[in-house]
N, C-alpha and C positions, 0 to 999 in steps of 0.2 A: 502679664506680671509687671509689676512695678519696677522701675530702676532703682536697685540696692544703695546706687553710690549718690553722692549728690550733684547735683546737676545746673552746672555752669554756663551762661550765656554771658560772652563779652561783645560790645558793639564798638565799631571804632568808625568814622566818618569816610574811610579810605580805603584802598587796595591791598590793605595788610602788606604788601612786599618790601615797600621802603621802611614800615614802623618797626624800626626794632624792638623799640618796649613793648609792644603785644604781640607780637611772635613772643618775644620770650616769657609774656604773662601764660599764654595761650597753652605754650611748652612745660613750663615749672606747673601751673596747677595741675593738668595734664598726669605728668609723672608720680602728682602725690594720691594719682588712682582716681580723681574724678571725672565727671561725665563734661568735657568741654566744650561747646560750639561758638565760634570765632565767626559774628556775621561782619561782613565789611561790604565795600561797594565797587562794583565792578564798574569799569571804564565804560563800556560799550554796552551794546541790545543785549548779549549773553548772561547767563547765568553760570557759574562756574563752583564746581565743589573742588575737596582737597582733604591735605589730613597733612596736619604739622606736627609733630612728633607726639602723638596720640589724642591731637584736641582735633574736631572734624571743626571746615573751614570751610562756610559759603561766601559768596561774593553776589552781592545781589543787585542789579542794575536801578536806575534812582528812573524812574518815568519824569519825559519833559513837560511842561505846561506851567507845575506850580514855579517854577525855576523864573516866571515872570511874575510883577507885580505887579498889582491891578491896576493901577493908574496907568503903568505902559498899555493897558488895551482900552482905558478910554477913548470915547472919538474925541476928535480933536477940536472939537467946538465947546465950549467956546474960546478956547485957550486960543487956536490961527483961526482965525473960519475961512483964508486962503489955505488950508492945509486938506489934503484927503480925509476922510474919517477913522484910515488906518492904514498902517503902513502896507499889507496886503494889496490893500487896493491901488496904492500909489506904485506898489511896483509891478502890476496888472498894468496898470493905465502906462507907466514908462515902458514897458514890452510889447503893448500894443503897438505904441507909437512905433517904434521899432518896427512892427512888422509892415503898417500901414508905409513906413518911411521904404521899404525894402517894394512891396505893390506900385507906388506912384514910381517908383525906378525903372521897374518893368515896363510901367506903363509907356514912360518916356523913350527907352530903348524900343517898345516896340515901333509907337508913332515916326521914332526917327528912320528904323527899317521898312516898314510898310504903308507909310500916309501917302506915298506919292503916287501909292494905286490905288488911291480912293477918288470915288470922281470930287470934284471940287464943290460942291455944298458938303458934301459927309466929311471931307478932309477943313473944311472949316469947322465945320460942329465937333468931328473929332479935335483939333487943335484947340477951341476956347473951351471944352470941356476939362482937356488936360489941364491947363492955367488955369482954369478956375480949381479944379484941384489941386494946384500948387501951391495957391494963396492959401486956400481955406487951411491946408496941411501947414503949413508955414506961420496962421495965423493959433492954429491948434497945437502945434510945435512948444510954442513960445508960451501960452497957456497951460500947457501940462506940465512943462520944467518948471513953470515957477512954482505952480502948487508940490508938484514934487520937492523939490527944494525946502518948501514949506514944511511938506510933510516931514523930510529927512531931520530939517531943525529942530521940530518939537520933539522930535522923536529922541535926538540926542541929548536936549535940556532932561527931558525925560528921566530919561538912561544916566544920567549922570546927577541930576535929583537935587541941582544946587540953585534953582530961581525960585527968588522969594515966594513965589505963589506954595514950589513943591516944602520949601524951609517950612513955611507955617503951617502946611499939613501935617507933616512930621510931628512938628511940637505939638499940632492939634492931636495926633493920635496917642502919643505919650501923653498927654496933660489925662486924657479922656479917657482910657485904657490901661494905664498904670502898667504894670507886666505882664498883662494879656497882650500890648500893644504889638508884639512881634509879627503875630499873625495877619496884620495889617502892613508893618514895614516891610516881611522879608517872611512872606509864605514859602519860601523854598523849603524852607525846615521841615515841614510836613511833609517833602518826599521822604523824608528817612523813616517817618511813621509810616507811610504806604508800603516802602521796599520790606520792613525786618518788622512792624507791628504782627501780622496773624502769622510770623514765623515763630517769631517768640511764644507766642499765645501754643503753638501747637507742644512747641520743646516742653513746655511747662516747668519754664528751670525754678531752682532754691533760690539761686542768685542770679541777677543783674548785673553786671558790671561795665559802668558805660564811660568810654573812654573818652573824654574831653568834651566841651560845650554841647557841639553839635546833634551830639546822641542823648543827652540827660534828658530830654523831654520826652525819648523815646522810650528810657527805660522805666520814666516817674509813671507814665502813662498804665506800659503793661502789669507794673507792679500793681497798679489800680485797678485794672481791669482782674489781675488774678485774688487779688484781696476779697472782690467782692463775690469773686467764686467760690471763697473758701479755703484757698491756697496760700499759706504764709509765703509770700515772697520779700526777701531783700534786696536792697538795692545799693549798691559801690558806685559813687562816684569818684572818678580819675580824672582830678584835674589837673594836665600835664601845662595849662596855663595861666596866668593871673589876667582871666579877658580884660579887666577895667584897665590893665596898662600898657595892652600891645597894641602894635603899629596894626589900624585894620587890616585883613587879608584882601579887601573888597574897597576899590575905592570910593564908591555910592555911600553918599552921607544916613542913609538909614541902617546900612548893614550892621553897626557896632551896637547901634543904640538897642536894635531886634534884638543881636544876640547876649546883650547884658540883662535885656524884660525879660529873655525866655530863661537864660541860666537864673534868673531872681525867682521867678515863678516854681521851676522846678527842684530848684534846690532843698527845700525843706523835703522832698519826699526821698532823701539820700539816708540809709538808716546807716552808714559808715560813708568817709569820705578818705582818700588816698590822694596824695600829691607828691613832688618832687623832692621840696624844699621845706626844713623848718621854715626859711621866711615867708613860703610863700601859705604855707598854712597858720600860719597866724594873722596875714592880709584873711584868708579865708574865715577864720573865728571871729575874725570884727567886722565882716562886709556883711555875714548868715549866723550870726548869734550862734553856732555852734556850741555843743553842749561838752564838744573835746577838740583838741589839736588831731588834727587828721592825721593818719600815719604815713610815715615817710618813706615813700620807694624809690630811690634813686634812680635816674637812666643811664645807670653803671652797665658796662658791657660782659658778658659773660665770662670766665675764666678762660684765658686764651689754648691753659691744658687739656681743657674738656672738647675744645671745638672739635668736629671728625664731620660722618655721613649723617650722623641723626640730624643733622640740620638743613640737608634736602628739604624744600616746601617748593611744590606744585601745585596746579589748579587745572582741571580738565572743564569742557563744558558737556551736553548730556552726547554728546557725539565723539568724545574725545579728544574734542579739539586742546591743545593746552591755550592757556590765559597769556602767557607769555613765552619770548623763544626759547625752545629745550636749551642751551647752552646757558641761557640767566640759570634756571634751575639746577644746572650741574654740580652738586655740592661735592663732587668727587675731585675739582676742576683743583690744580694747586693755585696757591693766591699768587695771585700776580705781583710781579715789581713792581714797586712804584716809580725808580727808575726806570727800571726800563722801558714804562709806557711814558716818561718824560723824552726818554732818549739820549740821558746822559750817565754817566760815570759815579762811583762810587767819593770820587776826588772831587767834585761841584758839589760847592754846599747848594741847600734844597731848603728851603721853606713851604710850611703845606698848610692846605687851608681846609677842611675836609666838611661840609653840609649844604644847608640852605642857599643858595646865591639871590641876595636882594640888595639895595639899593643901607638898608639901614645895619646889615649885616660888616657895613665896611670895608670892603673886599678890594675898593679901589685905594686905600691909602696903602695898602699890600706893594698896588702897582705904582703909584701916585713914589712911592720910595727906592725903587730899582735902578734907576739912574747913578745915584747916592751909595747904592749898595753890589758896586761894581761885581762883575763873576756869580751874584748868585739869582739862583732861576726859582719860579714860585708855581706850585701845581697845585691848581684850584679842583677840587672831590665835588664835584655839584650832579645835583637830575639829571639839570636839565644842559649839559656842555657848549651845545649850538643854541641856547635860547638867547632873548636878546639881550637882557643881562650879561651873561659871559662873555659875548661878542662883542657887548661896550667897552670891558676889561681889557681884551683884545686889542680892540682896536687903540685906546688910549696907550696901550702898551707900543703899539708900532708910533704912534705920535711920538712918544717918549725914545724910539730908539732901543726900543728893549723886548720887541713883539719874540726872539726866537730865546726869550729868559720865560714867558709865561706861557704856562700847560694844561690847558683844561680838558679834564677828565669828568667819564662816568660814575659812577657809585662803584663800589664790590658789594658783595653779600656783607650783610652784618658782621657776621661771625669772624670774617677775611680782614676787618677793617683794623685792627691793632696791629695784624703781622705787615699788612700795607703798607701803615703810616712810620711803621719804627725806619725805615730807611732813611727818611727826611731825618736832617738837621733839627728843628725846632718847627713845633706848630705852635699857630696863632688862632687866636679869637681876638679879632678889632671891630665888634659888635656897636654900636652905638649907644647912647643912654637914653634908654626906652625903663619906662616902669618895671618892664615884666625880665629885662636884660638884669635887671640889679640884685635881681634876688634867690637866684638858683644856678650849681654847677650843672650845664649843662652835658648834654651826651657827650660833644666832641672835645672836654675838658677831661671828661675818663676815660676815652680814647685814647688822647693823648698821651694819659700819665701812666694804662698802662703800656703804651707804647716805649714809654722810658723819655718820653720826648721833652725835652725845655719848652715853657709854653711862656709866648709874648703874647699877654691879653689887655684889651683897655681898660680903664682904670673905671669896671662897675663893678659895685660894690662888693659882692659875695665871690664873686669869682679873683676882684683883685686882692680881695682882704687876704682869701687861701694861698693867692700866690706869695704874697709877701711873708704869710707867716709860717710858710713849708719852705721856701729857696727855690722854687720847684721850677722858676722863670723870673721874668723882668715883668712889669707894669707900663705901661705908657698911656699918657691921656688921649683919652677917645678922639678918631677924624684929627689928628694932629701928628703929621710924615713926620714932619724932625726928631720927634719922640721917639715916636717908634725904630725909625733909621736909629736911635740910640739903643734902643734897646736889642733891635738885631743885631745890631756890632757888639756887643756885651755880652753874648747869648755867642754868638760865632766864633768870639776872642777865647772862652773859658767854657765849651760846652759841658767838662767833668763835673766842674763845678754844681751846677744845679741838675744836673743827675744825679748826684750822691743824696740826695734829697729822697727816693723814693729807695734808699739803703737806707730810710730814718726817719725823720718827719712824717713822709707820705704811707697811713696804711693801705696799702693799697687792696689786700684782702675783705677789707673795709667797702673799697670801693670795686665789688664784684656783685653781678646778678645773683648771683648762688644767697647772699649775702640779703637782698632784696627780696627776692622770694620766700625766704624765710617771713618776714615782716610782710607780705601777701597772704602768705596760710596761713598767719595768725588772725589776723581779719576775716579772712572767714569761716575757721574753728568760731572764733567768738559769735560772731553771726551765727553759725547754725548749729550753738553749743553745742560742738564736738574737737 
């Protein structure tokens, strides 16, 4: 028998647990009675299922191989011809050496123990046999490390993709290939058609909905393949960002250029498009001649009334093993302080920094100002806490004098992250001015506001404009400490002040998932007129 209801497939490029906007997409269609499946991609060799508050949730492991680009497995001639033919064999040949180096030891230790019981021709023949193995190893020695060496070199020019030889290929394969060209820059993309292409194909969903670059190819493809079976499918693109403006994820010069060919190529097979930001869909209506403004779902956080048990999400694999430790999945667990995983007092003001930790994120003018900003302590919400990003924060913080002011913490659950963050004083976003920084309120801005909190954010555009015209915070120009030092003093001096703002200015009802959802299930009512 056929499924009555209609039948939803969202892809997202990750592990679904940190994305909050697809758990909650996953959740809200879910609940309005449709058939939801949430594929994302598991960390490791396993495969793992689940079930998010009525959407079923695979995690599907990405196979290695395509994750390299052809030119890393050329041999290496004629680019070194002192280089091995690949890097396999150069570190054969370094481990050889190795073991042969570990044999002639033996050997030596033996001769020094036993030659003197050898009669004297055999104890000479042993002796000039040994030296001559020494040389010949010595002269073999000296010959493998360079080539190795060699090899290791081209290998990293390679790997990092910036010697005029690799530059003019690049161009050569965009001049030559137009928006096919990806598949030549940055074949990795094709794992994600390997892992979720004949899963999709078996669901035989209504809709598609693929969540940010990564996946659009994936879903332009199945919609194709189901089209010509006969199957009206649509397809939802969710583009949660403006790729022509952000800082690449990947430092290798081909990675931005692949994934702007691939998002160009498959954009037109989107029969609705969803994004964050008015601005940032109308960068989209002029970059893909769009025939409408894509509709706008904000990465507004859910209503902090509604949070309870339904937001438990686990993942087992076919053995039951879970995906992650049972204690991350405890949705029963009360939200933690956010003091009290700092360590201090409700009387120290707190400044909080609550996402991403990168280099363009700004995080160190946070620190870069603590000196200036005597008595108060800054607790940075990152992944990744001990990665080496956070531990540069660190450590510049004990340079400064101010190592036992800065706190770097793990995530909370989604849901947890307003009741968290309300304890701090004022959060901040000191983002840098990046294309894609300019033109959307991001997640950790309605966090914020509804955490009740005074927000100090840099002066880009969409985010600074709402502050100034709600009272809701201070502004300070971008990577610039004195500013900002201004602006936290200002913010510290009169906090009632710009909290009355969210008693008026700020709707904040407005800016609630309950509220975005809505504006999802119209999308796809229209999509599958009903």
């Amino acid at each position: 028998m056929s499924n009555p209801r209609p039948r939803i497939v969202m892809l997202v490029h990750n592990n679904v647990k940190g994305d909050s906007r697809v758990q909650k997409q996953a959740r809200s269609v879910a609940a309005l009675g449709w058939d939801v499946t949430l594929l994302g991609v598991s960390a490791g060799r396993r495969r793992f299922t689940g079930d998010l508050g009525g959407a079923k949730v695979e995690l599907i492991p990405l196979e290695p191989g395509l994750h390299q680009r052809p030119h890393e497995l050329r041999t290496s001639f004629p680019r070194d011809p002192l280089a091995y033919g690949n890097a396999l064999k150069a570190r054969w040949k370094d481990q050889h050496l190795q073991a042969r180096r570990a044999d002639l030891g033996a050997a030596k230790a033996e001769y020094k123990l036993y030659g003197h019981r050898l009669p004297a021709p055999r104890r000479a023949l042993a002796w000039t046999t040994l030296q001559a193995r020494r040389v010949g190893f010595k002269l073999d020695a000296k010959w493998t490390k360079l080539r190795v060496r060699h090899t290791d070199a081209l290998l990293e020019r390679r790997l990092l993709g910036t010697a005029p030889f690799d530059m003019a290929i690049t161009k050569f394969w965009i001049k030559t290939m137009g928006d096919r060209a990806w598949r030549r820059l940055d074949p990795d993309l094709w794992r994600y058609e390997l892992a979720f292409g004949k899963v999709i194909d078996k669901l035989e969903p209504d809709v598609i909905h693929a969540n940010d670059f990564p996946v659009l190819g994936v879903g332009a493809r199945a919609k194709l393949r189901a089209l010509a079976k006969g199957r009206n499918v649509k397809l939802v693109w969710d583009a949660h960002e403006y790729l022509a403006g952000i800082k690449p994820w990947r430092p290798h010069p081909r990675w931005h250029p692949a994934q702007l060919a691939h998002q160009a190529e498959y954009a037109p097979y989107a029969d609705a498009v969803v994004t964050v930001s008015a601005e940032l869909g109308e960068l989209l209506v002029r970059d893909f001649h769009l025939s409408e403004p894509p509709a706008v779902v904000l990465n507004a956080p859910g209503d902090p009334a509604r949070a309870g048990h339904e937001h438990e999400f686990a993942v087992v694999d076919v053995k039951g093993r879970p995906g992650w430790p049972a204690a991350e999945s405890d949705a029963a667990a009360e939200v933690p302080s956010l003091r009290g995983r700092c360590g201090i007092g409700h009387d120290v003001p707190l400044m909080v920094y609550s996402g991403a930790g990168a280099p363009q994120r700004g995080l160190d003018t946070m620190v870069e100002a603590l000196p200036d900003l005597p008595g108060v302590h800054a607790a940075f919400i990152v992944p990744k806490p001990e990665g080496q990003y956070a531990m540069s924060l660190l450590a510049r913080a004990a340079e400064l004098g101010a190592a036992d002011r800065v706190h770097l913490l793990p995530y909370v659950e989604h849901y947890q992250v307003v009741e968290h963050l309300a304890e701090a004083d004022f959060g901040v976003i000191p983002i840098h001015h990046w294309p894609n920084h300019e033109i959307a309120l991001i997640t950790k801005f309605f966090e914020y506001a509804h955490a009740r909190l005074p927000i100090v954010v840099s002066d880009v555009e969409a985010m600074g404009n709402t502050v100034r015209a709600t009272g809701q915070g201070e502004v300070f120009t971008a990577e610039d400490t004195a500013d900002f030092t201004r602006a936290a003093r200002a913010v510290l001096a009169d906090p009632g002040r710009y909290r009355k703002a969210y008693d008026g200015p700020v709707d904040l009802d407005a800016w609630t998932w309950e509220r975005q959802a809505e504006v999802l299930a119209g999308v796809y009512r229209r999509l599958l007129g009903s």
